[in-house]
Structures are given as C-alpha cells and as structure tokens.
C-alpha positions in Angstrom: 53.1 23.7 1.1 51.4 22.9 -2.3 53.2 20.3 -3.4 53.3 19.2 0.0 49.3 19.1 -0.3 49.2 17.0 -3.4 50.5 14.3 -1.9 48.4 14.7 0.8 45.4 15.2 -0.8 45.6 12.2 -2.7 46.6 9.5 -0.2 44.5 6.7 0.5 45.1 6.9 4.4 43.4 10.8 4.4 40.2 9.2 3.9 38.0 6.2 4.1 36.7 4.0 1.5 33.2 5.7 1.5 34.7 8.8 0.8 36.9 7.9 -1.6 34.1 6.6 -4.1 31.9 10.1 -3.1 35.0 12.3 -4.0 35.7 10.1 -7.3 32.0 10.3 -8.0 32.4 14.5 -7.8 35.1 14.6 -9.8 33.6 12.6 -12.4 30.3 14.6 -12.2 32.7 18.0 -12.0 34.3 16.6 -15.4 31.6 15.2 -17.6 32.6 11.8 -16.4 36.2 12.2 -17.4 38.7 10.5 -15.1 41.6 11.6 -15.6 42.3 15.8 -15.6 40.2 18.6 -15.7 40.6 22.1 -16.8 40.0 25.4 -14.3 37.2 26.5 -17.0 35.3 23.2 -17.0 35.4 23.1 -13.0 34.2 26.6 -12.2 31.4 26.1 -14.8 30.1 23.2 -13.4 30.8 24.3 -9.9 28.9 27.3 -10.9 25.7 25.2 -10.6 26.1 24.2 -7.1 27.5 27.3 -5.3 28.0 30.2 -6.0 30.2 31.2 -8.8 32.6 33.8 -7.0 33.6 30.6 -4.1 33.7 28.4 -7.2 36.5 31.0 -8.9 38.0 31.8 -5.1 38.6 27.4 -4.7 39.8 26.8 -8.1 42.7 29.7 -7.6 43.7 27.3 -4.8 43.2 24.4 -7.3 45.0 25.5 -10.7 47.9 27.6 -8.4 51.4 25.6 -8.2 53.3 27.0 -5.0 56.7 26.4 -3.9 56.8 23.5 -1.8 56.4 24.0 2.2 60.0 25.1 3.0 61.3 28.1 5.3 59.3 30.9 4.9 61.9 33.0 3.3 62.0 30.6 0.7 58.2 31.6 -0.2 58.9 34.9 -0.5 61.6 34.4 -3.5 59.1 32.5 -5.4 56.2 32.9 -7.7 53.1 31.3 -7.3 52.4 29.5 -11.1 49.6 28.7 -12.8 48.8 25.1 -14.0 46.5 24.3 -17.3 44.9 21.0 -15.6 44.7 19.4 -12.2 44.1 15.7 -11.2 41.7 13.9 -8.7 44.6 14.3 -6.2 44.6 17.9 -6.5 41.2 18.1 -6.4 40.0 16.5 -3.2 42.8 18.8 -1.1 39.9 21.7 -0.7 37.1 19.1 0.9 40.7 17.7 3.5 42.0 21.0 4.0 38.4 22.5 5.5 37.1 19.3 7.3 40.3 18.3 9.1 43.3 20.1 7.9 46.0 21.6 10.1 45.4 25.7 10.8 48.5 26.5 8.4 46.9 24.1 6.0 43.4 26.0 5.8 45.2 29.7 6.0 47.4 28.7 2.9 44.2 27.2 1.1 42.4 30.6 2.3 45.3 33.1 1.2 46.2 31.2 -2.6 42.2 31.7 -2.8 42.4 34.9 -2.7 45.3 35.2 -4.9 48.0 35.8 -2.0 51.2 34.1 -0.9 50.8 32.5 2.7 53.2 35.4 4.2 51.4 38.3 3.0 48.8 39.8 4.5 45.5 39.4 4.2 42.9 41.7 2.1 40.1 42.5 3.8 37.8 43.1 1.1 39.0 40.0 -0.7 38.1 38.2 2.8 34.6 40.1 2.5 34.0 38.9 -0.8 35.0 35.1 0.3 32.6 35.3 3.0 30.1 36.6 1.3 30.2 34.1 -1.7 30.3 31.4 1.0 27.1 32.7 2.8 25.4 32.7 -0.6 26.5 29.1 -1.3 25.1 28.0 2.4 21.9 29.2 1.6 21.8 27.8 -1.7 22.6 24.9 -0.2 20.0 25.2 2.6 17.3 26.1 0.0 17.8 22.9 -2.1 17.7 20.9 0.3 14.5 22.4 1.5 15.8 22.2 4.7 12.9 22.4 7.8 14.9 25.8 9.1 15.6 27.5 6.1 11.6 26.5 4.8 10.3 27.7 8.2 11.8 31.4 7.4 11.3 31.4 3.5 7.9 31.2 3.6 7.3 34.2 5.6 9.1 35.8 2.8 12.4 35.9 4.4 15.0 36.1 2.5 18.9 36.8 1.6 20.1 40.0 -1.3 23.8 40.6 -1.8 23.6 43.4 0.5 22.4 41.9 3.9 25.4 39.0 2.4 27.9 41.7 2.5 27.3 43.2 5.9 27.3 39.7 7.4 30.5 39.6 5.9 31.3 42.8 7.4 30.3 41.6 10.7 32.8 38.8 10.4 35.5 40.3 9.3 35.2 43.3 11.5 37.1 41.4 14.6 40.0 41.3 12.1 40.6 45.2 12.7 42.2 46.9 15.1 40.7 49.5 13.9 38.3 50.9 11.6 40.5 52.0 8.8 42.5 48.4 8.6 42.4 47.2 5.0 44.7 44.6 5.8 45.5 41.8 8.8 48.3 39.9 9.3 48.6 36.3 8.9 48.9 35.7 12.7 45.1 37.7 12.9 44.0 35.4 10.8 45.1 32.4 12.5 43.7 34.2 15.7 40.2 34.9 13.9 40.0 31.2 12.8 40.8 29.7 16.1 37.7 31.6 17.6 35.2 32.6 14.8 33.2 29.2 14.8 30.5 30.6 12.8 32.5 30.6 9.5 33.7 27.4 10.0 30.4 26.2 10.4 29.4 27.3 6.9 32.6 26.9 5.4 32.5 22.8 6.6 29.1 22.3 5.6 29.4 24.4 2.0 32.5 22.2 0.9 30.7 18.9 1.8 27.8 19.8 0.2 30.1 20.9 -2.9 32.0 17.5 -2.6 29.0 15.2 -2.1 26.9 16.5 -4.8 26.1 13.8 -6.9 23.7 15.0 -9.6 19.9 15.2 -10.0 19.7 17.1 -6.3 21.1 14.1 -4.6 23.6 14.8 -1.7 26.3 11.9 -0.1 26.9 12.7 3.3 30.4 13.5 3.7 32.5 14.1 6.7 30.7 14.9 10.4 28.6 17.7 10.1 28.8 20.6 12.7 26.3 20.2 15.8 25.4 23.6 15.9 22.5 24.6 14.6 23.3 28.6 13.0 20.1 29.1 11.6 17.3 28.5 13.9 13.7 26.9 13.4 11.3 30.0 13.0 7.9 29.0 15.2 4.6 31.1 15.9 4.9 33.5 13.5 1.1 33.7 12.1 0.0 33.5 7.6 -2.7 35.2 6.5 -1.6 38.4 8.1 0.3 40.0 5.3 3.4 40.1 7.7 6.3 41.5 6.0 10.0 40.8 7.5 12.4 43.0 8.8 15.0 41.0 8.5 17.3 39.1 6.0 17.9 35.8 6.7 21.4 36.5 7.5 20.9 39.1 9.8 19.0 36.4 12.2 22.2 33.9 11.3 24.4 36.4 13.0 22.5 37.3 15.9 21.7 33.5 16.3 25.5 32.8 15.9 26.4 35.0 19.2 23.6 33.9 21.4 24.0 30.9 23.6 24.5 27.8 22.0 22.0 25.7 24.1 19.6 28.1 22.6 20.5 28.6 19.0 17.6 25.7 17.8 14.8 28.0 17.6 13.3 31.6 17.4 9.6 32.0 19.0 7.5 34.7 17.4 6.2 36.8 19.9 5.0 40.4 19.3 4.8 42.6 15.6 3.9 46.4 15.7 2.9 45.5 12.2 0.8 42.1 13.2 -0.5 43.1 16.5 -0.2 47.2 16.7 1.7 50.3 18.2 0.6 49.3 21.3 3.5 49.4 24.7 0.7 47.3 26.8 0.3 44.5 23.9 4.0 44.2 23.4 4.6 43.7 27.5 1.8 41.1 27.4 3.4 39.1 24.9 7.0 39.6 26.4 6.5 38.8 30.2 7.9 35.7 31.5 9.0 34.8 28.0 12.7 33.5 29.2 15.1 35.0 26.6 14.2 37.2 24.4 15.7 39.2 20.9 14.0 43.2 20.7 14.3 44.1 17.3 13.7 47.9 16.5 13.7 50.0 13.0 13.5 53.1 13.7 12.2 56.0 11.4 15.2 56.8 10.0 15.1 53.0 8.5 18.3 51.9 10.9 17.6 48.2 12.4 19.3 47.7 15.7 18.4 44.5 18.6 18.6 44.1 22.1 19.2 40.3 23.5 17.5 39.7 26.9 19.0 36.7 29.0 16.5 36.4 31.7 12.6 36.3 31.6 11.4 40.1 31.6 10.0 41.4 34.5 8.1 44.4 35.6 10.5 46.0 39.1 12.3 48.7 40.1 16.2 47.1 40.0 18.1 46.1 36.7 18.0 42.6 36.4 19.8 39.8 33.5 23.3 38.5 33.1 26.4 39.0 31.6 25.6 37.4 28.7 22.7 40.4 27.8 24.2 41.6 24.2 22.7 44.7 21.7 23.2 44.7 18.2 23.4 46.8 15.1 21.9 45.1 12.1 21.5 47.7 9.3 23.0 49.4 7.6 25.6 47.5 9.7 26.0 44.2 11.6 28.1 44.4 15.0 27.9 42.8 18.1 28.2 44.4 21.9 29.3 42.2 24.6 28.9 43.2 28.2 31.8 45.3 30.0 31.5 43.6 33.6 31.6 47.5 34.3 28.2 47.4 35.6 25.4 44.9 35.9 22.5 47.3 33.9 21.6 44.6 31.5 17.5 44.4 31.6 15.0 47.5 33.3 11.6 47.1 33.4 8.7 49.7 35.0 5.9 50.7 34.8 3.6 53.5 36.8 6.6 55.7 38.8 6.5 59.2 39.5 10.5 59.5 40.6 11.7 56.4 38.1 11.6 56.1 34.2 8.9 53.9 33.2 9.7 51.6 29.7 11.8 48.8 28.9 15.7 49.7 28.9 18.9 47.5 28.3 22.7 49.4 29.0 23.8 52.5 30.4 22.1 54.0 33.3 18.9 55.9 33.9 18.2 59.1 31.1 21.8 57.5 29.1 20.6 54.4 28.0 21.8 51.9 25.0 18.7 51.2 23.9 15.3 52.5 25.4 12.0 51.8 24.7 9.7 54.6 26.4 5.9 53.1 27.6 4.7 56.0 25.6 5.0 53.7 22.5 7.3 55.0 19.3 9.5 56.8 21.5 13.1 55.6 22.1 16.4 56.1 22.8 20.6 54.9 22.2 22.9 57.1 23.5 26.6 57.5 22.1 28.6 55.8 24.4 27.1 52.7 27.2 29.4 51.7 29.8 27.5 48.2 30.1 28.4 47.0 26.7 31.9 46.9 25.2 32.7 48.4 21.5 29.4 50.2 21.4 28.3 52.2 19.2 24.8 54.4 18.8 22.5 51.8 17.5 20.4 54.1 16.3 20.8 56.8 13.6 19.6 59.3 16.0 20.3 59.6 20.2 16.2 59.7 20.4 14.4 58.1 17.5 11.2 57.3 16.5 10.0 53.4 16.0 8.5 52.3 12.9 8.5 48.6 13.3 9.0 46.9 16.5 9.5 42.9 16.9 10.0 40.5 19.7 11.2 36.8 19.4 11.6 34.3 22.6 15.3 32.5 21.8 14.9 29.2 22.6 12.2 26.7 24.2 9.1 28.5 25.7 10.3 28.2 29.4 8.0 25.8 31.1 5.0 27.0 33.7 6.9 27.1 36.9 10.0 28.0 35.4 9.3 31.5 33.6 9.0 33.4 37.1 11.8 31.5 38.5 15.1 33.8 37.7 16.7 31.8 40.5 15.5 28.9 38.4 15.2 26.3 41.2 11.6 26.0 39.2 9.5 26.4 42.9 7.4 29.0 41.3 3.9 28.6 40.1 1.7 30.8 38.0 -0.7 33.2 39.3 -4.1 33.6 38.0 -3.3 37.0 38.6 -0.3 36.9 35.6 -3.4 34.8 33.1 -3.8 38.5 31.0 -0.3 39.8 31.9 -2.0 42.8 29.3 -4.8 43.9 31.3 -2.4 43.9 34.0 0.2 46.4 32.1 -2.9 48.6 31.1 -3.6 49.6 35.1 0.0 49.5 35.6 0.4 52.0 32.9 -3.1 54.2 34.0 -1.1 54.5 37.5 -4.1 52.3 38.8 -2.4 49.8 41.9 -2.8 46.3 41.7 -4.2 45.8 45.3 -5.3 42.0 44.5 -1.1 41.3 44.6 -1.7 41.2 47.8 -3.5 37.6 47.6 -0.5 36.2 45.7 2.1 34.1 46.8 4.7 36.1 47.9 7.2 34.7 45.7 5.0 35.1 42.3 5.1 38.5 42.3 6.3 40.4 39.5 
C-alpha cells in the first residue's frame, strides 16, 4: 500500500489548484524553504512547533516508513517495513489525503505504520492511547492559537487541559475497542469498526491535519479541505467573573460529554447553578434547574471522584419518572465512560419534593432506594448504586454506594428553551408561564417545609408542575 500511496499522494487529480500551492507552501515552510527533500529530523522539529511533538514523531513513522507495495495480504506479512533517509513533496502530502478523504484501509494503514505496526497486526492499545492523546493536545493547541470564540469562552474561567485529563479522554475513546477490560490489543477489523462509528476522533483528527498542512508561518492559517460541521467543543455562556469560580473540569472532559450528547445541541453549554458560586443549597439548585430544557448534573463527591448525569427533558417536580431514551450518566474522573440507556426501563429523570411514602430529591437510573445517581433534598447527600438496569455498561459512578457532595454543578445543553416551550414536554409549545413558576425557589422552599401550594389551584391546568 505504500508505494501505492506515493503515487497517489502526489497526483495532481487528488487535489485542486488551491491546495496544491497551500501544501507546496507547508512543505517549503516544514523545510526551510527547500523544495526538493526533507529529512525525518528536520520535519518533526519544525512540526514540533505546531502540534504536538509525540503526533509530529507518530506522522513522520508513516512518512520516512517504505512498505511493501499493496499486494495480498500474505505478501505483507513476508516483508519488512524499511526505513527511508529523506522523503519528497509527494510523500509528504499522503498524511493531509489519507485523513480528509482517503479510503478506510487507506487511513488504518496510515494509523497502524504510525504506530510502528504492519497493517495486519493488531493494534496496541496504549500506542492508540498515546496517538489520541497527542492528537487532543494538538487540537487544543490549535484551538488556543487561533483564539477561537469556544476555546476563549472556557479558558478564561480557567479551564484548562493537563496530560492527565488528555489521557483519560483517550481512555474513553479507546475503551469501545475492548471487549473487555483486560484487552491490550484489537484487531484490525475493531478498528475499522471503531472508525466507521467514533466521529469524534475524526473530528479532531481532520481538523488537526488541516491545521498542520495549512500552517503558513507567522500564525497564519490557509483553509484547507471542508471542515467538520460539528461543533465538539461548545460555547461556554453565563458563567459569572469576579466570583473566584474555580473549574471542575478539564476542558476535555466537557469535549467528551459534549461529543455524546445530541448533535442539535452540541453549540453551547449554559451555566446554571455552582455549590461553590451560589451555595450548598437543594432549593437554590432546583430554582436554577426547573424548566431549563436539557440539562448536564455534574457531581464530585468527597472522595474527589467526578461523575455527570445528562437530562433530556426540562426537569420537573412529579411523582412519575419522566425523560427519554437518550438520558445518559457519566464517569469523568478518575475515568471517562459513557452509559447509554438499556430500553429495560424508562427511569430516566425523578423529581419530588414534600412525600411522606415517596423519596423526595432529584434521581436519574435504577429504581426507587437503587438508584444510578441520586441527589437527596437534604443537600450533600447522594447515592450510585453498583449495578442500574436503566443504563447499559454501568458502572458505580461514585467511589462510594452513598457519598458525600463537595462540589455540585448544573449546565443547560443547548439554547435556553423559549417561554412557552420549557413546560411543554409534549412540545407542541401551547404552554404559557405562570406567575406562579416567577421564583421557582420560593416555590421549592414550601415544597421542601411540606407547606402545600394551595394557590396551584388558580393555574392553568396544564402549567402545572
């Protein structure tokens, strides 16, 4: 398949005219403005300065490799991979082809020679890890020159990414490879599967290598290829300076929650409600989470674990389980994983307040007394049982069955729902507001003294909570 890619790579039919002269520009720019070859040294260093340098080593493996040409695959398998001294522009522009429009075999060849494998074997799972982790880095690097409105809406919080929240994204990722825990490898075939439906890292793989390939010097980016619509990284809105407000979260722990929600929703995160910002108060929280549409609970507990419940439908105070099928929980530290719904039951959202036969707090999963994740009205107390029928995969979020919270967070995914609409579950939008529902938190205060609200009686009947 190498020599097979040479060609390739360096016909004039692969790509247009503008991208001709911004690939010719990069290699000039990668090679001290030196046309003709350039040497694996010279190309990681000076790659080393616009991503990061363990995806600059992992492309130019791929780059400075000779394989056997593309022939039966037992023919691979009686040949060693060689090294080569210099490459030339052909060579060169395979990576960019390969990742923005390449064939499936084509990218799983250009991802096994990167990490130092023949196309048959199978693939290393820490090696993967490590790839995937050095491409996150080189995304955000990316995002961070750019100064791009999403990444700067987070950064300035003091959000940020360390090798270690990079790693268990990776992790995350590269968990749906396993069948089971103890894997170290995956099969070629696993890999192709993981590809075909793991569109988050093809997101930041396509945008990394046409950042790498349109840098141009001095900052300056050519647009190259067609960027992904998806927006992984959402806009941060709401959350309040002056406050001394300090995050729970890495920047790519909200990239992989973001990633699984819905993708009409993926734009933006709303700040809502901070123990730290607002207090350790059950009524405050309610207040600022009522009618919300959906909504991301994110919970450390005292044990420092860091574990999130998404919310589909608007929150709602009742005596039945409400939501969809698309409710999900999440781990986020000291590991990232991601619990999709069974279809066993439909116990996705609960929500009471002021029962004497009926567990008043906020629960997602499970059933009553065995829930996924619980959050008591008695503020700081909670609960994640060891096994939830309602999500599939799961595992205890928290360190311990019933934990204590030490930081609590809430974050509306998506638009603000509009008045009229955040009542409506049915959302045929017929609903209007109350002036009952104007302090939803004075409301949750009776609710939670026991006190009935006797002047729901003057509502509309279809307002009420």
């Amino acid at each position: 398949m190498g020599n097979q890619q040479t060609k390739k790579g360096g016909g004039d039919n692969l790509f247009t005219g503008e991208e001709l002269k911004i690939l010719e520009t990069s290699f000039r720019l990668a090679n001290g403005g030196n046309t003709e070859k350039i040497t694996e040294n010279k190309l990681v260093e000076s790659w080393s300065s616009i991503i990061d340098k363990n995806l600059a080593q992992f492309t130019a493996n791929f780059l400075f490799t000779q394989t056997p040409q593309s022939t039966p695959q037992k023919t691979l398998t009686h040949h060693h991979s060689q090294h080569i001294g210099t490459i030339t522009f052909r060579k060169y522009a395979e990576p960019y082809y390969i990742v923005e429009r390449g064939t499936i075999d084509e990218q799983i060849h250009f991802i096994q020679t990167s990490l130092g494998n023949r196309s048959t074997e199978d693939v290393d799972l820490k090696q993967l890890e490590m790839y995937i982790t050095a491409l996150l880095l080189s995304y955000l690097h990316m995002l961070k020159s750019q100064n791009t409105p999403a990444f700067e809406s987070w950064h300035k919080f003091g959000y940020h990414c360390n090798d270690r929240s990079a790693q268990c994204f990776a992790k995350g990722l590269v968990r749906h490879l396993c069948k089971k825990d103890s894997d170290s490898t995956a099969s070629t075939s696993d890999l192709e599967k993981w590809l075909q439906v793991n569109p988050t890292f093809l997101i930041i793989w396509r945008c990394v290598f046409s950042y790498l390939y349109g840098y141009a010097g001095n900052g300056k980016i050519s647009k190259l290829g067609n960027p992904p619509s998806s927006q992984i990284l959402p806009m941060q809105e709401g959350l309040p300076f002056g406050t001394n407000y300090s995050p729970m979260l890495d920047i790519p722990h909200v990239i992989f929650v973001n990633s699984n929600v819905p993708v009409d929703l993926q734009h933006k995160w709303r700040f809502l409600f901070s123990s730290k910002i607002m207090g350790e108060s059950f009524s405050t929280m309610l207040g600022k989470l009522l009618k919300k549409g959906p909504t991301l609970l994110v919970v450390e507990d005292e044990d420092h674990y860091i574990f999130a419940g998404y919310a589909p439908h608007s929150w709602a105070i009742g005596p039945n389980f409400i939501g969809d099928d698309s409710a999900m929980l999440f781990t986020l530290s000291p590991a990232m994983r991601c619990f999709n719904t069974t279809g066993y039951n439909d116990h996705y959202q609960y929500l009471n307040l002021g029962q004497q036969t009926m567990p008043n707090g906020l629960g997602m999963g499970g059933q009553f007394g065995y829930w996924g994740l619980w959050l008591d009205c008695e503020y700081g107390i909670g609960q994640s049982c060891e096994s939830c029928t309602t999500f599939k995969d799961y595992n205890q979020l928290s360190k311990r069955k019933d934990f204590r919270i030490r930081n609590l967070e809430v974050w509306g995914i998506g638009d603000e729902p509009k008045q009229g609409d955040d009542s409506d579950e049915e959302g045929d939008g017929t609903n209007k507001r109350s002036i009952l529902d104007k302090n939803l938190e004075d409301r949750v205060m009776l609710e939670l003294s026991g006190r009935n609200m006797h002047s729901d009686g003057l509502r509309e009947p279809e307002l009420d909570l």
